[in-house]
DSSP file (Angstrom, degrees, kcal/mol; ACC not computed):
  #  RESIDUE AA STRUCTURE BP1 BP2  ACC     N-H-->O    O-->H-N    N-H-->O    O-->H-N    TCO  KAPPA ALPHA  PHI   PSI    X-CA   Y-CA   Z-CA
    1    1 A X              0   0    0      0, 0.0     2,-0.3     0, 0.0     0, 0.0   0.000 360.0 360.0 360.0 164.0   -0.4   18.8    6.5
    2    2 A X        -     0   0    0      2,-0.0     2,-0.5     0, 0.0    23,-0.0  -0.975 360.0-162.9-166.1 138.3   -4.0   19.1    6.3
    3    3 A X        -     0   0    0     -2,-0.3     2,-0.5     2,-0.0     0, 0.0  -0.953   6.5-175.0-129.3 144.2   -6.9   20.7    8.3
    4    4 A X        -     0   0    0     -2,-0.5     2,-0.4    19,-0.0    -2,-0.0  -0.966  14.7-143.1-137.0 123.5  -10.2   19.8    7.9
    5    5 A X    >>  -     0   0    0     -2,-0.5     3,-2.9     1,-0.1     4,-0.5  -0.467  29.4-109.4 -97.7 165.3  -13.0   21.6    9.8
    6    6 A X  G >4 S+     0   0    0     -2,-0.4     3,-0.6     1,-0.3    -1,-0.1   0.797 116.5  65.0 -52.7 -23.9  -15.9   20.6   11.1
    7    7 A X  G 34 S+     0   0    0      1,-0.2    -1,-0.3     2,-0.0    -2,-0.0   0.614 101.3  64.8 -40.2 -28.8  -18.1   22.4    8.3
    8    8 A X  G <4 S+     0   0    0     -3,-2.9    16,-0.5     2,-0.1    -1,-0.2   0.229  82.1 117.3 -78.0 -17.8  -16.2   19.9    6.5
    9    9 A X  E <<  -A   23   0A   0     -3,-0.6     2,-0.3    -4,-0.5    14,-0.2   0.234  63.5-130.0 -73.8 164.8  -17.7   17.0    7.9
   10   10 A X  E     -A   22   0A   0     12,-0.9    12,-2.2    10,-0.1     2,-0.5  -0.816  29.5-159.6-109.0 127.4  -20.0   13.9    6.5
   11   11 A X  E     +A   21   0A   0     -2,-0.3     2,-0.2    10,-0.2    10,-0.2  -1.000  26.9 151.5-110.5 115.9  -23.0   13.7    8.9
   12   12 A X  E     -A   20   0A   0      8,-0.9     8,-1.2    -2,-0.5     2,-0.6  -0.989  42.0-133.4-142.7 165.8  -24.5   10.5    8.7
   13   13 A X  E     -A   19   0A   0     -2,-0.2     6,-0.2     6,-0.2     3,-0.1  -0.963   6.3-158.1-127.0 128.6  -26.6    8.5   11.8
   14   14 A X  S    S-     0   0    0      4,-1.6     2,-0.2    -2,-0.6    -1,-0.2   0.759  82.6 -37.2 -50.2 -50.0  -25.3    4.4   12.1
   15   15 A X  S >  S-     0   0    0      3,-0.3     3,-2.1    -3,-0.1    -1,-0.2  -0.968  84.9 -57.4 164.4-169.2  -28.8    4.4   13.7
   16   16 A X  T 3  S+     0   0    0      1,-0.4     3,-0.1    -2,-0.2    -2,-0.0   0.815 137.6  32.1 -85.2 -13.4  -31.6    6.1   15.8
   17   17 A X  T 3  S+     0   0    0     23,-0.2    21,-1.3     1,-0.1     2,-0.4   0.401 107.5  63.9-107.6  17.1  -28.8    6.1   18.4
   18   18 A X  E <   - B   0  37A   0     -3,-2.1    -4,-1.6    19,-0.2     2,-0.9  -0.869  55.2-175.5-127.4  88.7  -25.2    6.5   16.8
   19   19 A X  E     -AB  13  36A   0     17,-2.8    17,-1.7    -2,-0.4    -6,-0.2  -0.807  10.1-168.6-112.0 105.5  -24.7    9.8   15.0
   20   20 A X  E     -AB  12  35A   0     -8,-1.2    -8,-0.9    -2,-0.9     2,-0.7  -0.325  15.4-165.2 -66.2 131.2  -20.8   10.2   12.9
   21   21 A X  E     -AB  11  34A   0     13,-1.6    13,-3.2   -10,-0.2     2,-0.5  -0.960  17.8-156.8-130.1 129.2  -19.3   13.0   11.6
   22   22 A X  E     -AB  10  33A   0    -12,-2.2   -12,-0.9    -2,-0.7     2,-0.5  -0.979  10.0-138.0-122.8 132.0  -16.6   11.9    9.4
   23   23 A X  E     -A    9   0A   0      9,-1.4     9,-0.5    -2,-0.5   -14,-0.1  -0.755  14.5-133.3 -96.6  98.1  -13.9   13.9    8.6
   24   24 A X        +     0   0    0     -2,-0.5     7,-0.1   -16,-0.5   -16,-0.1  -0.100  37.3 162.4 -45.7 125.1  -12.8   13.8    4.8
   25   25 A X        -     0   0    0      5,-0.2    -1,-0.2     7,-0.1     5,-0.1   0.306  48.1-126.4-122.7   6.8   -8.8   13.4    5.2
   26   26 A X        +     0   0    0      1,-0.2     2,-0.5     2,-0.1    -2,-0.1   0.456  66.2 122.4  96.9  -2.3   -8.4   12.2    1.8
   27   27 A X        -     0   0    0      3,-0.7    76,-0.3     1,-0.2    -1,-0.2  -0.790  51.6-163.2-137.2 133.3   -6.7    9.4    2.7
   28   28 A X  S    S+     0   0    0     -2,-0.5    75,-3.7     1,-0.2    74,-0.3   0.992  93.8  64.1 -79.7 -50.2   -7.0    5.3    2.2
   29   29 A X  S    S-     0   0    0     73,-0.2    74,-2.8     1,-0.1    73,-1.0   0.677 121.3  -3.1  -8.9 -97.0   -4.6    4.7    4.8
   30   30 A X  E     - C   0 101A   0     72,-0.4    -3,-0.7    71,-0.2     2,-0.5  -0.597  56.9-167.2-141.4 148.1   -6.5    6.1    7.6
   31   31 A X  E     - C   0 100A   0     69,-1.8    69,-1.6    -2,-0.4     2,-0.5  -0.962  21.4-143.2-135.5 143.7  -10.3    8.1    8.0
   32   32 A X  E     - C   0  99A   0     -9,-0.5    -9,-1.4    -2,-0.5     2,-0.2  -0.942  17.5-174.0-116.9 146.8  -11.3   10.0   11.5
   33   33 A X  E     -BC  22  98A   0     65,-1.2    65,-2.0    -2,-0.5     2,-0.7  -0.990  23.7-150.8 -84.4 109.5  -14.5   10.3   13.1
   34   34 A X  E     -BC  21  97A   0    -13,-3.2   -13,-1.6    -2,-0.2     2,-0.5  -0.897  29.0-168.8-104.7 139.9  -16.5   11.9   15.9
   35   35 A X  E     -B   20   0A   0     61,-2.5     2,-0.4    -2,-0.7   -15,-0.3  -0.713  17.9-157.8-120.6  99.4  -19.1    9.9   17.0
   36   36 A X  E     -B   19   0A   0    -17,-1.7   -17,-2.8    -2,-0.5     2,-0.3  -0.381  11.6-172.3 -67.8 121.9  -22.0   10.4   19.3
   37   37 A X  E     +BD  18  94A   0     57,-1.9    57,-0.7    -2,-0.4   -19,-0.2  -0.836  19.3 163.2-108.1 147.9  -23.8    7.4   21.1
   38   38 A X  E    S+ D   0  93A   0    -21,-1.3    55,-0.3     2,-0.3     2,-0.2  -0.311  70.8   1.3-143.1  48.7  -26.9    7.9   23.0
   39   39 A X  E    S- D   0  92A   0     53,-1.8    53,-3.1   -22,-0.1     2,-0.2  -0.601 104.7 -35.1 166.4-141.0  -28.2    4.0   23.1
   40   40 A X  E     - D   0  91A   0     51,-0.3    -2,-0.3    -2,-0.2     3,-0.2  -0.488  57.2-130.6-156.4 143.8  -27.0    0.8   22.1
   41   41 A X  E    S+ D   0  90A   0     49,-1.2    49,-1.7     1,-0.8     6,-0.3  -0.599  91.1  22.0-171.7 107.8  -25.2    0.5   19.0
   42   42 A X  S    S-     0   0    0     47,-0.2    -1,-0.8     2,-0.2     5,-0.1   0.517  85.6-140.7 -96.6 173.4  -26.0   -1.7   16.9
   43   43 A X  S    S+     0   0    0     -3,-0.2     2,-0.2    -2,-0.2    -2,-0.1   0.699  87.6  23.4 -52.0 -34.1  -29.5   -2.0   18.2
   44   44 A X  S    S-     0   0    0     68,-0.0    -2,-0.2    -4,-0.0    68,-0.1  -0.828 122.5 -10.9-121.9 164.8  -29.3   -5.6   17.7
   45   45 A X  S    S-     0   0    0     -2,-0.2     2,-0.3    68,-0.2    68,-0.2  -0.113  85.2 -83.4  87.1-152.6  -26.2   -8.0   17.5
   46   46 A X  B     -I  112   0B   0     66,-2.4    66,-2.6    64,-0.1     2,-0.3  -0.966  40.4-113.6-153.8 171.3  -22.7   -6.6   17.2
   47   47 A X  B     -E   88   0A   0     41,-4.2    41,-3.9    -2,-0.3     2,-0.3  -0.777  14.2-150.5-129.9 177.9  -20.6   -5.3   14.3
   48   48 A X        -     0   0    0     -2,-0.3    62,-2.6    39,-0.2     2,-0.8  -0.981  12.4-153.5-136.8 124.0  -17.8   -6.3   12.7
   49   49 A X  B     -J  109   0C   0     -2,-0.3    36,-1.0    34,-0.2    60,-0.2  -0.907  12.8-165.4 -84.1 106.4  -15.0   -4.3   10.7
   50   50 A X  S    S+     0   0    0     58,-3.7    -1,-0.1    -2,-0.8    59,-0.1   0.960  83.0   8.5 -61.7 -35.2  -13.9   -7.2    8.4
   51   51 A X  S    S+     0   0    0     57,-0.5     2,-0.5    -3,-0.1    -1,-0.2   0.722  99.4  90.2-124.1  -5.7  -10.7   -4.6    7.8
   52   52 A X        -     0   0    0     56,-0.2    50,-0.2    31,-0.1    -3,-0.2  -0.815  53.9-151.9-140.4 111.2  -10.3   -2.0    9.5
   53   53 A X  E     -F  101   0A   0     48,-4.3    48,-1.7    -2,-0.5     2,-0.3  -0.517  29.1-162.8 -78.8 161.5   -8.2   -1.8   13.0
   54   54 A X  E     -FG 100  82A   0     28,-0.8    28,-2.6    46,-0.2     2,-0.6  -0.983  16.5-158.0-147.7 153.8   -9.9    1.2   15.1
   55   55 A X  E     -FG  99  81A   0     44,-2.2    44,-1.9    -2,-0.3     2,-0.8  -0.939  18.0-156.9-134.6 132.2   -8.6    3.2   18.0
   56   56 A X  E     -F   98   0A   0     24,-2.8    24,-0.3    -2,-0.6     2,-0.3  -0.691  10.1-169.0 -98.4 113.6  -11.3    4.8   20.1
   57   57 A X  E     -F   97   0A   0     40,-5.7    40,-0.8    -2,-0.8    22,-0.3  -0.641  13.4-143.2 -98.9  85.9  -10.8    7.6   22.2
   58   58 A X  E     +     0   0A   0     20,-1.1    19,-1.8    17,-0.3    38,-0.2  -0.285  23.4 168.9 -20.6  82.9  -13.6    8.8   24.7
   59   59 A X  E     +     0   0A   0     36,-0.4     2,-0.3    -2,-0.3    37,-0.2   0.505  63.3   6.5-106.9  19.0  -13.8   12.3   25.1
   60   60 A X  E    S+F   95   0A   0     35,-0.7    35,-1.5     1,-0.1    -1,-0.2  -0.785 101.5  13.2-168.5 161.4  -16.9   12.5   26.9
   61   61 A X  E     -F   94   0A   0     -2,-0.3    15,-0.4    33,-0.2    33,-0.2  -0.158  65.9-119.1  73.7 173.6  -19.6   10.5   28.7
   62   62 A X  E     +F   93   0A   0     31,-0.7    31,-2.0    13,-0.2     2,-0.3  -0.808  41.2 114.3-150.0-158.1  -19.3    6.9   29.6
   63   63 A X  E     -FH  92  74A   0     11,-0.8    11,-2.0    -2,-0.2     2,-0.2  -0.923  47.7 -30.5 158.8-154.7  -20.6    3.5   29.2
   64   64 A X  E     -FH  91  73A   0     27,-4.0    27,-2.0    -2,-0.3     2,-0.4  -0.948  23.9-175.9-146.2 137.5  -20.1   -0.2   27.9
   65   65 A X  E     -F   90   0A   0      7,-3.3     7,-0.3    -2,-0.2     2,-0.3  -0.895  10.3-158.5-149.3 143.4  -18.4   -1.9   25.4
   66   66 A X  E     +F   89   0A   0     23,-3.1    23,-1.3    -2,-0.4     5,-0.3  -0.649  16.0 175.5 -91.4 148.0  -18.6   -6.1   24.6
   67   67 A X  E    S-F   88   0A   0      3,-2.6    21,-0.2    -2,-0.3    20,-0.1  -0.828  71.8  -8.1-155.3 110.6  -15.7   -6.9   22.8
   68   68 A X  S    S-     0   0    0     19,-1.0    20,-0.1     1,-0.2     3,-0.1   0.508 131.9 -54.3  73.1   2.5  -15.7  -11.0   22.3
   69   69 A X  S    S+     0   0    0     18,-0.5     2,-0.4     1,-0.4    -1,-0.2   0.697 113.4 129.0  91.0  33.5  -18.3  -11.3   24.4
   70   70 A X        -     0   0    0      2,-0.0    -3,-2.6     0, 0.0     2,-0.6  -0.997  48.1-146.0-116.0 130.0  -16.3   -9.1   27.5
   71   71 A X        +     0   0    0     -2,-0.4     2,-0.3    -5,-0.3    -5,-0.2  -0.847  24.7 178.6 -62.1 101.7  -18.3   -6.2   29.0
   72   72 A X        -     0   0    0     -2,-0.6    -7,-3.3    -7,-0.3     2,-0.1  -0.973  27.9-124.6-131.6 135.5  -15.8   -3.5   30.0
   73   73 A X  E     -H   64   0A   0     -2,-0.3     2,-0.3    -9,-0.2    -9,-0.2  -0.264  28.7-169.6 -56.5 155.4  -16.6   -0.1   31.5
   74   74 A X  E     +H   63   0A   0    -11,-2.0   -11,-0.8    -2,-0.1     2,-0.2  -0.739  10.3 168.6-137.3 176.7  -15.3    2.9   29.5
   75   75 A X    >   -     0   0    0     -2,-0.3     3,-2.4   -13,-0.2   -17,-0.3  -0.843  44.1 -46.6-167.9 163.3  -15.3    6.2   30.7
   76   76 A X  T 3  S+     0   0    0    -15,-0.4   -17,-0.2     1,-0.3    20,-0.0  -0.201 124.6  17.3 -20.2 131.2  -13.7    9.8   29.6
   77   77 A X  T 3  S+     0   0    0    -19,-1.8     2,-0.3     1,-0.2    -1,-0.3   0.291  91.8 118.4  69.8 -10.8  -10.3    9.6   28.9
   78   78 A X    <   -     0   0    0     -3,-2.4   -20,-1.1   -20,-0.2     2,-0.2  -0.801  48.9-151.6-103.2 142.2  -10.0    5.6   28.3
   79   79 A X        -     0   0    0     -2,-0.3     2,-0.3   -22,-0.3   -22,-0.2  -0.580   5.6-161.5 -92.2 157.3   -8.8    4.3   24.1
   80   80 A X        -     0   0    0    -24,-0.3   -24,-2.8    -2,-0.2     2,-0.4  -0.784   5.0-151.0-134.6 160.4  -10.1    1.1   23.3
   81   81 A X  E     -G   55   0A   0     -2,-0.3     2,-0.5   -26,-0.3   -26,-0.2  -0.971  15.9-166.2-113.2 111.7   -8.0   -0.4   20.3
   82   82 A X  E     -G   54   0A   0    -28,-2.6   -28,-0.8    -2,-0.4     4,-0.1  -0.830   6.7-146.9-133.4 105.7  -10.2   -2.6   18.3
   83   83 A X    >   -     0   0    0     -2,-0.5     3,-1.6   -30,-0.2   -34,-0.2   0.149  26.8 -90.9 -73.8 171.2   -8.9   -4.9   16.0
   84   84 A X  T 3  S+     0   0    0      1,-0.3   -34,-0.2   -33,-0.2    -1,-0.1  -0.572 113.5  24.4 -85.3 159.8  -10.6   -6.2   12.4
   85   85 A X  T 3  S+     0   0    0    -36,-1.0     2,-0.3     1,-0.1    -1,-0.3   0.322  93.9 132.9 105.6  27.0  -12.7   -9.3   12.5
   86   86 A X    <   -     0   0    0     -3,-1.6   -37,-0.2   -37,-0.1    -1,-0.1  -0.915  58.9-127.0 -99.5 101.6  -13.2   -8.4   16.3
   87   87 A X        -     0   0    0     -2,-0.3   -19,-1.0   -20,-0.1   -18,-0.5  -0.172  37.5-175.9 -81.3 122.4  -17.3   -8.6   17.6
   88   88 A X  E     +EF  47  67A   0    -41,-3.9   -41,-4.2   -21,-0.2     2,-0.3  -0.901  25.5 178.0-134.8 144.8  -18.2   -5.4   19.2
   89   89 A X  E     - F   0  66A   0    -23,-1.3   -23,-3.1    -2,-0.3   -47,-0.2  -0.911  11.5-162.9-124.9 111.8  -21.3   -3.7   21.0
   90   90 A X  E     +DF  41  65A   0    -49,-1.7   -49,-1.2    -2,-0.3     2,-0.3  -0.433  10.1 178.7 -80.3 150.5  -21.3   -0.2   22.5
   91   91 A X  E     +DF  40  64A   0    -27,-2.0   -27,-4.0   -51,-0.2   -51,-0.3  -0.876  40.5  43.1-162.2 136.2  -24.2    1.4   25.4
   92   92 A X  E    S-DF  39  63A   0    -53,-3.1   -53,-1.8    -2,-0.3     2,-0.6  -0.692  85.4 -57.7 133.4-163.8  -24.3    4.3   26.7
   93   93 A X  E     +DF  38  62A   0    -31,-2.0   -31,-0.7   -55,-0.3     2,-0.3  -0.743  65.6 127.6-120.0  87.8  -24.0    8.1   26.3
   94   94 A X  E     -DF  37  61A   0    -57,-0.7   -57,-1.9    -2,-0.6     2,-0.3  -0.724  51.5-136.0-125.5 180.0  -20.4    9.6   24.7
   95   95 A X  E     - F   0  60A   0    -35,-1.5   -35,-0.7    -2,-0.3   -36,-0.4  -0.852  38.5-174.4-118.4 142.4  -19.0   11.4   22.6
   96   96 A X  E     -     0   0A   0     -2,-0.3   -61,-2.5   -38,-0.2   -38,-0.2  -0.730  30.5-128.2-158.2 141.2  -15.8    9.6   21.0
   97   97 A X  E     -CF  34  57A   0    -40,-0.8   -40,-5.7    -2,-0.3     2,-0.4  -0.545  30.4-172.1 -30.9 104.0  -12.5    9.9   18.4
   98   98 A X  E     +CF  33  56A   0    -65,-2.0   -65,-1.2    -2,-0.2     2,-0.4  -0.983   5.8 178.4-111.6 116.1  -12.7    7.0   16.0
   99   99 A X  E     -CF  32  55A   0    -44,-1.9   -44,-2.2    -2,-0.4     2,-0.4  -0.958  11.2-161.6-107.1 141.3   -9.5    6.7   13.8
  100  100 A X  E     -CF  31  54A   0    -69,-1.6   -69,-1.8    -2,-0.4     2,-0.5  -0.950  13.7-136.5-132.6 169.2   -9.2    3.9   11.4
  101  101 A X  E    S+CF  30  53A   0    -48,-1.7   -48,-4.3    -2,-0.4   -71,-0.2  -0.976  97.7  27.3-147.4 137.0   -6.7    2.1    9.5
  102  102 A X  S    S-     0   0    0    -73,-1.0   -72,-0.4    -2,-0.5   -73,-0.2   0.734 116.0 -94.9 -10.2 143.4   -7.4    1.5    6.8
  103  103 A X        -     0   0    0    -75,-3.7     2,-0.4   -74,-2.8    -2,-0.1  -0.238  54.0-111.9 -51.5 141.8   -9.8    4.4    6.1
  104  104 A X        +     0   0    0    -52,-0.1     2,-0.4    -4,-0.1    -1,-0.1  -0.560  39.9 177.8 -77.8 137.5  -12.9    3.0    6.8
  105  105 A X    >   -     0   0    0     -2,-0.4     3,-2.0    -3,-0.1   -53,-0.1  -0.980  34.9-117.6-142.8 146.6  -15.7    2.3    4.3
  106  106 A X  G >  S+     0   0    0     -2,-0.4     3,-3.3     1,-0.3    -1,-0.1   0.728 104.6  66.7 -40.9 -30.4  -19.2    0.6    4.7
  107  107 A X  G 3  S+     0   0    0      1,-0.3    -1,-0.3     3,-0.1    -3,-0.0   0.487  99.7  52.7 -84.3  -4.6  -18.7   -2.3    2.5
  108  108 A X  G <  S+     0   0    0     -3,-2.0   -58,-3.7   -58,-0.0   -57,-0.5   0.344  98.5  80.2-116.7   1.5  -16.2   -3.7    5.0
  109  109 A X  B <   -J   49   0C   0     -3,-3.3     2,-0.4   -60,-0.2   -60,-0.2  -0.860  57.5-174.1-123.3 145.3  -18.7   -3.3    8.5
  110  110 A X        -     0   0    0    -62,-2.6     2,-0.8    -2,-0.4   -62,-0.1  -0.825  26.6-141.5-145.1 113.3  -21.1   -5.6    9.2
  111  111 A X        +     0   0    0     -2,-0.4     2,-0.2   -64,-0.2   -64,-0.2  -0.534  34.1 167.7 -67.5 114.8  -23.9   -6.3   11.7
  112  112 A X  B      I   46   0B   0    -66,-2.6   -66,-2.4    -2,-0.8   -68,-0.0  -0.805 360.0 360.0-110.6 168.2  -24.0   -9.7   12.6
  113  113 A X              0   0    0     -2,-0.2   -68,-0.2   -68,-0.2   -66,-0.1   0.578 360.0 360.0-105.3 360.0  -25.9  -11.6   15.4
């Protein structure tokens, strides 16, 4: 077992709208996140996890995400499961639980247009 608290945290901002806290869990298997959106994200394009599957929870606010070029409402309470090499854009205003597997690391995300 392991607890990590939020003191604990990585704060880094994706961009002038996406702000992460990532929660060290030590582990390459799998990395957690909470992430606040207030915008668009990316600003331009969509991004890409070349490896990394990710399972999204909402826990507050709502919004949009294109996945393949599909628009789906999200809301509080709804997962999205988004699988690697899959093209994705978020809007809107949440809060959300990002787990991914493999832990995630930059060198593996990519904005593309």
């Amino acid at each position: 077992m392991k607890i990590i608290h939020k003191n604990q945290t990585r704060k880094f901002k994706n961009s002038e709208s996406c702000l992460a806290f990532e929660y060290p869990l030590g582990s390459k298997k799998m990395s957690g996140a909470v992430v606040n959106l207030s915008g668009r994200y990316p600003n331009e394009g969509k991004m890409v996890n070349l490896e990394c599957a990710e399972l999204v929870y909402i826990i507050s606010g709502s919004g949009y995400i294109s996945v393949n070029n599909k628009r789906n409402k999200i809301s509080k309470g709804d997962m999205i499961l988004i699988k690697p090499k899959e093209r994705v854009f978020w809007e809107g205003k949440m809060s959300t639980l990002a787990v991914s597997c493999p832990a995630w690391n930059s060198k593996q995300h990519k904005i593309i247009e």
